[in-house]
N, C-alpha and C positions, 0 to 999 in steps of 0.2 A: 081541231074540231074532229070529233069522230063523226062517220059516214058509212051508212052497207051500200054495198053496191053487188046485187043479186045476193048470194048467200055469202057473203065475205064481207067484214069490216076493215077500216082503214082510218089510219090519221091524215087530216089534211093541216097543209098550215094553213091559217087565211091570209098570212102577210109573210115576207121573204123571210127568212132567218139567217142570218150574217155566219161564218163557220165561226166554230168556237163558243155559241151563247149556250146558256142552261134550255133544255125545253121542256121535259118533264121527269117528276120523280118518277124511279120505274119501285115498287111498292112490292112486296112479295114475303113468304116464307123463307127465310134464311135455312140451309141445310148442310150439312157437308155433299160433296159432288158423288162420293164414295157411298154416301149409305142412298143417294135417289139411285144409282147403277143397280145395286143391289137390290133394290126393291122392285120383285118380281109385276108389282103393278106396273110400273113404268115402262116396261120392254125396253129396255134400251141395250140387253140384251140382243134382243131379236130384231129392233130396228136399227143399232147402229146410232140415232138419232135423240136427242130430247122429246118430251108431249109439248105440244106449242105453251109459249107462255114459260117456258122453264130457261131461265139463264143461267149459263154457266159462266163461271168467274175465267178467267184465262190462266191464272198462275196459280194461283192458291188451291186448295181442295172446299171450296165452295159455290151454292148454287144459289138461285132465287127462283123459288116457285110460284110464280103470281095467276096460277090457276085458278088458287079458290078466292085469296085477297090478291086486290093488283089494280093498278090504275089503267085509263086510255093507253098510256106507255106499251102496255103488251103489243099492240098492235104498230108501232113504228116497225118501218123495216130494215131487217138488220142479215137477210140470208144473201144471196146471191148479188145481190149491186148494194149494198146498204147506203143510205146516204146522211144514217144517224150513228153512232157509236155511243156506246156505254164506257164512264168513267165514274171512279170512284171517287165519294167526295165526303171526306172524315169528319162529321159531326157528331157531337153528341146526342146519340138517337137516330140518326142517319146512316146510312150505306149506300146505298146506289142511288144514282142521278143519268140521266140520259144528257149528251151532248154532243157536236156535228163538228165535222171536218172541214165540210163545203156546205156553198149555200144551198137549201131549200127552195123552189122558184113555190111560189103563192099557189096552191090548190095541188100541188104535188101529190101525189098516193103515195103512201106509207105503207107498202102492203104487210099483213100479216102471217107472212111465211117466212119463221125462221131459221139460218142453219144453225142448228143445235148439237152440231159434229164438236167432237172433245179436241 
């Protein structure tokens, strides 16, 4: 369930989530990693960092930028304590899926600050 809390959104569960289940598709621009560096919009340059909403693949030179298209998913948290991870799940028409390590305890914040470090 999405929620703002002040000027910040956030995924909540409303029921536990066991590790290991799907929770949501995370939706976005596929791009290579290489050409969003390069593109003097995104400072990542000058930050060091992704613009929120921007994932980056771990091995491959690819990215998902669910800026402009992108589901609830952007907002799970995945920076400093994550308690969701992203895996990939090969379908046709498909690429990214979101899914968890450890449990989810019910009303958990999901906050939406990501590390977006390469």
């Amino acid at each position: 369930m999405l929620k703002k809390n002040s000027n910040c959104y956030g995924l909540f569960a409303e029921t536990n989530i066991s590790p290991g289940l799907f929770i949501v598709e995370f939706k976005g621009e596929v791009c290579l990693k290489s050409d969003y560096k390069a593109n003097e919009s995104n400072q990542y340059s000058l930050l060091g960092v992704t613009q929120p909403f921007v994932l980056f693949y771990p091995v491959l030179n690819l990215c998902v930028d669910a800026r402009r298209v992108g589901t609830e998913a952007r907002f799970i948290r995945r920076s400093c304590h994550p308690n969701a991870e992203t895996r990939t799940i090969v379908v046709p028409g498909l690429s990214k899926g979101k899914g968890k390590e450890t449990e989810i305890e019910k009303e958990e914040v999901q906050s939406s600050t990501p590390d977006n470090r390469d």
